[in-house]
Every structure is written in structure tokens, then in C-alpha cells.
VOBA-1610 file (N, C-alpha, C; in pm, whole numbers, padded with zeros to 5 digits, always signed):
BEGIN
Unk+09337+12556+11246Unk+09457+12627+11208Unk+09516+12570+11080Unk+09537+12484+11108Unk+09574+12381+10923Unk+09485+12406+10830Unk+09310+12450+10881Unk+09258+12422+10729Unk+09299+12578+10664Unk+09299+12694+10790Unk+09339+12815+10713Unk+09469+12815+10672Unk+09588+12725+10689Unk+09680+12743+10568Unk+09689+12662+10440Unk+09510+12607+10420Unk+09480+12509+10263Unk+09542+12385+10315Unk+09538+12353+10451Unk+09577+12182+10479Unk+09462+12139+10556Unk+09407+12016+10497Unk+09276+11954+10551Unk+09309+11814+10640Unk+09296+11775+10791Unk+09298+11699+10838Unk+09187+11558+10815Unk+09257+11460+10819Unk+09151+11324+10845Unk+09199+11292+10913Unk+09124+11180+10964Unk+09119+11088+11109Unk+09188+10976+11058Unk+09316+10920+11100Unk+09432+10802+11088Unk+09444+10770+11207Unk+09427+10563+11198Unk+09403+10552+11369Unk+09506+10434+11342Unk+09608+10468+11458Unk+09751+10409+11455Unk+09715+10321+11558Unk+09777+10216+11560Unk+09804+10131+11633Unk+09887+10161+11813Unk+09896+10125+11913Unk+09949+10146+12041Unk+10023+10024+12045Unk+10167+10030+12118Unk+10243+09930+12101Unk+10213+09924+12261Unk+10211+09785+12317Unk+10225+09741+12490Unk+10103+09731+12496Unk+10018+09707+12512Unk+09873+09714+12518Unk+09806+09638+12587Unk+09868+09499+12501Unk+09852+09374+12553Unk+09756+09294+12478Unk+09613+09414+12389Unk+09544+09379+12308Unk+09546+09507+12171Unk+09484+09477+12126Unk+09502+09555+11980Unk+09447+09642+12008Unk+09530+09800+12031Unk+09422+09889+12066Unk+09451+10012+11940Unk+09375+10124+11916Unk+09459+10202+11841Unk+09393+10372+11870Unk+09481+10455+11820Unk+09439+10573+11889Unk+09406+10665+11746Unk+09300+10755+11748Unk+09240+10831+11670Unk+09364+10918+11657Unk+09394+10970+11544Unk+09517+11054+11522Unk+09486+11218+11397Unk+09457+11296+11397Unk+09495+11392+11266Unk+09619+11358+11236Unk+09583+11403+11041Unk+09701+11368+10955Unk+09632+11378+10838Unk+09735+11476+10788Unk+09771+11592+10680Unk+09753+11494+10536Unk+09665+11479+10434Unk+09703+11388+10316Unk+09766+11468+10256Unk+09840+11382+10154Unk+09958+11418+10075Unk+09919+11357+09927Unk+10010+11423+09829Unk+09942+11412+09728Unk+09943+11270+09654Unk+10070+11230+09727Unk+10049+11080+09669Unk+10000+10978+09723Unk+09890+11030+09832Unk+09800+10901+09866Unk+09875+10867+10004Unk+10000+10925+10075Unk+10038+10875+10183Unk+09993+10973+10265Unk+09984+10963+10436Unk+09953+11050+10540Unk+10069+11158+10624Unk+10072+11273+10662Unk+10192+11296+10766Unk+10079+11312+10895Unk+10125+11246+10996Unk+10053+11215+11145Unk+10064+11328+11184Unk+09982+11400+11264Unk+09988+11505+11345Unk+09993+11494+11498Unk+10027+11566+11577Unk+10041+11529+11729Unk+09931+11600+11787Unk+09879+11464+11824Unk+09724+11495+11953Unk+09792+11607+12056Unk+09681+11699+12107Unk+09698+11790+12221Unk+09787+11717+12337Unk+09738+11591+12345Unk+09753+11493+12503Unk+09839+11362+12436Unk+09948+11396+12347Unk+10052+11286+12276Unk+10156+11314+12390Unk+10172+11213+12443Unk+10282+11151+12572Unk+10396+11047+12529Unk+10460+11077+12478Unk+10507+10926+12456Unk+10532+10811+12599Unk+10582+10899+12720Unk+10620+10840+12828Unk+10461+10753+12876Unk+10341+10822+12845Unk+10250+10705+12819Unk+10200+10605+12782Unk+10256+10642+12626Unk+10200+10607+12514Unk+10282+10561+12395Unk+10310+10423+12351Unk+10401+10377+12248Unk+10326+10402+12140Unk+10285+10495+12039Unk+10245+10512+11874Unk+10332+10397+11811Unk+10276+10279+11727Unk+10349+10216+11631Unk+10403+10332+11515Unk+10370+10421+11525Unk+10391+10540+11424Unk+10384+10707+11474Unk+10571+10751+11514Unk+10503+10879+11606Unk+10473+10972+11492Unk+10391+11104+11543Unk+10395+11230+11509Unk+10483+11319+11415Unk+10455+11347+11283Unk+10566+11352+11195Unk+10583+11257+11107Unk+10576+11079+11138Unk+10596+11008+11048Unk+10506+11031+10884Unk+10568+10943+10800Unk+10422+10991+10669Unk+10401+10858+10694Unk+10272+10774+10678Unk+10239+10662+10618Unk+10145+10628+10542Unk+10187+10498+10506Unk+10077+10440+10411Unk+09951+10412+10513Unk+09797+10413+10443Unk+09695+10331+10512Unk+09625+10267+10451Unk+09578+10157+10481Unk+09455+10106+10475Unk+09312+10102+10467Unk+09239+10065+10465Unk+09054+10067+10500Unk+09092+09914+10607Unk+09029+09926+10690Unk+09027+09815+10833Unk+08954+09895+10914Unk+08885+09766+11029Unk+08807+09811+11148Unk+08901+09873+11241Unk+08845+09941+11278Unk+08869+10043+11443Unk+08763+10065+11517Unk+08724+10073+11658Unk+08627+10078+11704Unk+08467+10038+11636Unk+08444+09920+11565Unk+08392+09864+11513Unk+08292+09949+11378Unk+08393+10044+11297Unk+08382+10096+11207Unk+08481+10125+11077Unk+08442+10090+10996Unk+08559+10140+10829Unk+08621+10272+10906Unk+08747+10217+10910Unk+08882+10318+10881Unk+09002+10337+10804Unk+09082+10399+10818Unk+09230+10468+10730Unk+09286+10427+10867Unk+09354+10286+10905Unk+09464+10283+10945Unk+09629+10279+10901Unk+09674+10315+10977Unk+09820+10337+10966Unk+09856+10142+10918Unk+09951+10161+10816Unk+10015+10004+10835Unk+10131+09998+10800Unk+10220+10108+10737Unk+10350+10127+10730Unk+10385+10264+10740Unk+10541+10265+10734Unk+10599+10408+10730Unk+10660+10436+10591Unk+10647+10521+10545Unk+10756+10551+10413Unk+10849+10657+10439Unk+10953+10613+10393Unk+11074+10717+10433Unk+11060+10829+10327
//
């Protein structure tokens, strides 16, 4: 549905707050033109489950870092 209104999703994998270990969750999110992300909300986004260090809506900056023991675009701040 996004790519037919000319918006292309990538994979941004945010961090889970409570965990206990470093876990992080695969996320869509919209790039923007200046290099920052807006997060999109998974089908199965709970918050009453699930603490996002970064909810749905936020824009952020990312990185290149491991996730499931592969190069990713994680989340590592928010920009207002």
C-alpha cells in the first residue's frame, strides 16, 4: 500500500525495552529525505506487550550494527 503512494519501506530494527537482554524487533519505516527514518506500526504492535525504545510514528536516526547476527539500520536516536 505505501509503495503505490511512491513510499518505499526498509527494514529498521529497534531495540525492546524490559527484556532483560538486548533484543530488537524488525520494524517498516518510511526513509526520508534527509537520511532519517519514520517507523511504521507492525500488524501485531502491542504496546501493553511490548516496550519499542522508539514507538510507531517516531522519525529516527540509524546506524549499520548487528541484529540477528547480520548488518543492519538500527534505530539509535529520535529526532524531533
Amino acid at each position: 500500500m505505501l509503495e503505490e503512494m511512491g513510499l518505499y519501506t526498509e527494514t529498521v530494527f529497534v531495540q525492546l525495552l524490559d527484556e532483560g537482554t538486548v533484543v530488537f524487533r524488525p520494524v517498516p519505516a518510511i526513509r526520508q529525505e534527509d537520511g532519517t527514518y519514520i517507523l511504521s506500526k507492525t500488524a501485531d504492535y502491542d504496546p501493553e506487550f511490548e516496550s519499542w525504545q522508539f514507538v510507531p510514528g517516531s522519525r529516527v536516526v540509524c546506524e549499520l550494527g548487528n541484529a540477528f547476527d547480520q548488518t543492519a539500520l538500527i534505530a539509535v536516536s529520535q529526532q524531533e
